[in-house]
Each structure stands twice: as structure tokens, then as C-alpha cells.
C-alpha positions in Angstrom: 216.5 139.9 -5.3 218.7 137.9 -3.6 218.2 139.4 -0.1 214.6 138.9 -1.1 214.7 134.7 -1.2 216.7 134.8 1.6 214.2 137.0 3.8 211.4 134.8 1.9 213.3 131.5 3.1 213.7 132.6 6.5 210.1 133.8 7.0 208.6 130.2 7.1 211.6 129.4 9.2 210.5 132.0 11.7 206.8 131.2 11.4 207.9 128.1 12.4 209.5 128.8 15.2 206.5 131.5 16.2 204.1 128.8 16.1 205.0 126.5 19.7 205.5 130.2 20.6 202.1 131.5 20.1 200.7 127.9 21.4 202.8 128.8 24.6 201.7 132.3 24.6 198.0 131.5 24.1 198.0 129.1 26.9 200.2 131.0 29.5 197.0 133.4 30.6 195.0 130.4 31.0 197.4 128.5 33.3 198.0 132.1 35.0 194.4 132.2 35.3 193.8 128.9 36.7 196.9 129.4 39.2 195.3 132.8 40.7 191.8 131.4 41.0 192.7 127.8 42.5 194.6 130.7 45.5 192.2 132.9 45.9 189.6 130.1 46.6 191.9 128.2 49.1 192.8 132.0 50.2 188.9 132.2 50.7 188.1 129.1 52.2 191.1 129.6 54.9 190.2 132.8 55.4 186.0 131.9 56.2 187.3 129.1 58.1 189.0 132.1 60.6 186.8 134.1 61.1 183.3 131.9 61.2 181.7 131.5 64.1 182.7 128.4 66.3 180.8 125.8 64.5 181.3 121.6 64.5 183.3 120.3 67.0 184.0 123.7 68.6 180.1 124.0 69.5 179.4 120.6 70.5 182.3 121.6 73.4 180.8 124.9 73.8 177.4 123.0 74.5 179.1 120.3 76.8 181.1 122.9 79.0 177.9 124.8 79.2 175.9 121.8 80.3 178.4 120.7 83.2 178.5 124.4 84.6 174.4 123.8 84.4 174.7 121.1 86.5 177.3 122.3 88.5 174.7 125.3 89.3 171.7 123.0 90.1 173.7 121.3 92.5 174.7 124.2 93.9 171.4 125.9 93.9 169.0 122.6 94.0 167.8 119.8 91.5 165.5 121.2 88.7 162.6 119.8 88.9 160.1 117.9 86.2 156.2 119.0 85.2 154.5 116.3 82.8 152.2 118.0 80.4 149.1 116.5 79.4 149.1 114.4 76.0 148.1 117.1 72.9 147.0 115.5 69.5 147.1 118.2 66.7 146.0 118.0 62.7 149.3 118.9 61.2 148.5 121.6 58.3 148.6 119.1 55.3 146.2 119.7 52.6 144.3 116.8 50.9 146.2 114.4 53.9 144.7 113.4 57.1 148.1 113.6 59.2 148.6 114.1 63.1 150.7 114.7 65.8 150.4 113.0 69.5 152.8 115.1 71.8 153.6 113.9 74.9 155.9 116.8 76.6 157.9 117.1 80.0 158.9 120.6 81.5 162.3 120.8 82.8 161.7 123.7 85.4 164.6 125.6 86.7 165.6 125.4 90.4 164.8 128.5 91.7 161.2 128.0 91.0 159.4 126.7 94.3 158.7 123.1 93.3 155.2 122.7 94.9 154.1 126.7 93.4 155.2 126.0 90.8 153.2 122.6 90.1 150.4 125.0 91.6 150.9 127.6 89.0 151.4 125.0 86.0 148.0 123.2 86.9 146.5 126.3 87.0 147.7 127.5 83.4 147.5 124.3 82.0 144.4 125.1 79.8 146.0 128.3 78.2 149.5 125.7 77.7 147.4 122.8 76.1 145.7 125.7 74.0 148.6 127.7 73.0 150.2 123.5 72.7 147.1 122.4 69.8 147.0 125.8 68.0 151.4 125.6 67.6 151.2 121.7 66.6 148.0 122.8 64.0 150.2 125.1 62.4 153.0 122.8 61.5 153.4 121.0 58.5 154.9 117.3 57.9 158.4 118.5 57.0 158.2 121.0 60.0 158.0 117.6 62.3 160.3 115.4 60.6 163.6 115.1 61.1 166.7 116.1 63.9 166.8 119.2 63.2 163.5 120.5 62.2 162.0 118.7 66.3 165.4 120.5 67.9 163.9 123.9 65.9 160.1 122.7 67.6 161.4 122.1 70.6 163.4 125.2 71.0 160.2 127.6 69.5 158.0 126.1 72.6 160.5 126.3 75.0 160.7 130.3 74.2 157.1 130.7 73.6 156.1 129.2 76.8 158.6 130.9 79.3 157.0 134.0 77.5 153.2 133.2 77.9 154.2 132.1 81.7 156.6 134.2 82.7 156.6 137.6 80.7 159.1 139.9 81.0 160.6 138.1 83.4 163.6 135.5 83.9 162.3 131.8 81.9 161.8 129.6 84.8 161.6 126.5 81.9 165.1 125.0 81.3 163.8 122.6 78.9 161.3 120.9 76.6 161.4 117.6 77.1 159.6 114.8 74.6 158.1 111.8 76.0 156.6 110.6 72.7 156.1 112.1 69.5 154.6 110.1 67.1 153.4 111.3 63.3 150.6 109.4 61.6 
């Protein structure tokens, strides 16, 4: 019986001692947990950061370089040249809201377009432009027009669509779309 009070006496002692054990024990997968997962999402992060595309201050270079080897190439192969389109005033698709757009536009045409047929050309396909110009604007909404971005998307959407309903299939003789004015009401 003896052996059995000390084995009793010792079991709290040991309890005791198993407790700041199991506290230990129950926190070190936790803390192992949180280790892995703080790595693995700078691991991540470092790793997206290699192999995105060139975003930031790496594209605003990319644009620059690419602008001076543009100008580099008119000067080269002539000044592009500038058409003024004629003022366009669109509803902009809002429901229940009475909201328009005036567009005033300027055609950066490329160099290796014939300045004086190419003003020929542009006055003669200026109806189908001012068209193709109201029906685009009609189909915008407010939060199409509004904001950096969203006129840089505009700009770039006419830009494409009229080198193709000028020129199709063929090299874009626009460079750029221009805005003179753009005012919302």
C-alpha cells in the first residue's frame, strides 16, 4: 500500500508538470501553423512579383522608350499629321437621366499617309465616322465616361474601331485619338 501513496503522491506531481506541457503542446501546431503560412504567402507574393508581367514603373518606361522610338521614326519618315473631327453630342445610355456627351476629337494620322489624300479621304468618310462616332457615344453609360481610366479604355476602343471601318484589313493609318473637349452634363 505503500508504493500505492507514493505512485498516488507523485501522480498530481506529474499532472503538474504535464499541464505547461500540454499548454506548450497545444500551442506549438498553431505557432507551426502560423510560421508556414506567413512563408508561403511572402513565398507567393515574391514569387507573382517574378513572373508578372512588367507592370508600374516598368510599363510607364516601356511606354516612354516606345514613344521616343515613335518620334524618332516620324522624323525619320515625316511629321504625322492632324485631322479635326467635327463636334458629336450623344445621349449617354442612362435611364430615368437626361445626361450627354459633347466630343470634340483630333486624329493623329500616321506619316505615311499622303497628308492632302488623306484629308480627301477623311472628308469624304466623315458621315459614316460622325455616325459610327453618335451610335459609340449612345451606347455608353456615365461610369463608362468618367474617370482616367475608363476615357483611356474610350479612347483606345475608337482608335481601333476606326482604323478598322477606314482601313480594313489593312495597316491603321490613325496613330491616335486625340480629345479636344469632352464635357458630361
Amino acid at each position: 500500500m505503500a508504493e500505492e501513496e507514493k505512485a498516488e503522491e507523485q501522480a498530481p506531481k506529474q499532472e503538474g508538470e504535464a499541464k505547461p506541457k500540454s499548454v506548450i503542446a497545444r500551442l506549438l501546431p498553431w505557432v507551426i501553423l502560423l510560421i508556414v503560412t506567413a512563408a508561403s504567402a511572402a513565398g507567393g507574393f515574391g514569387l507573382s512579383c517574378m513572373l508578372a508581367a512588367p507592370g508600374g514603373e516598368e510599363a510607364a518606361k516601356g511606354q516612354k522608350a516606345e514613344a521616343v522610338e515613335t518620334k524618332e521614326q516620324d522624323t525619320e519618315t515625316g511629321k504625322p499629321w492632324y485631322h479635326p473631327l467635327e463636334p458629336v453630342v450623344a445621349n449617354l445610355d442612362e435611364p430615368g437621366a437626361a445626361r450627354y456627351v459633347r466630343a470634340v476629337l483630333v486624329l493623329e494620322m500616321s506619316s505615311e499617309l499622303n497628308e492632302s489624300e488623306g484629308k480627301k479621304f477623311l472628308g469624304q468618310m466623315n458621315p459614316g465616322i460622325v455616325d459610327w462616332l453618335h451610335v459609340y457615344l449612345m451606347s455608353l453609360t456615365l461610369d463608362d465616361v468618367t474617370g482616367k481610366n475608363n476615357v483611356n479604355r474610350v479612347q483606345a476602343q475608337i482608335l481601333d474601331s476606326l482604323n478598322e471601318l477606314l482601313w480594313p484589313n489593312s495597316k491603321p493609318m490613325i496613330k491616335r485619338v486625340l480629345i479636344k473637349e469632352f464635357p458630361i452634363q
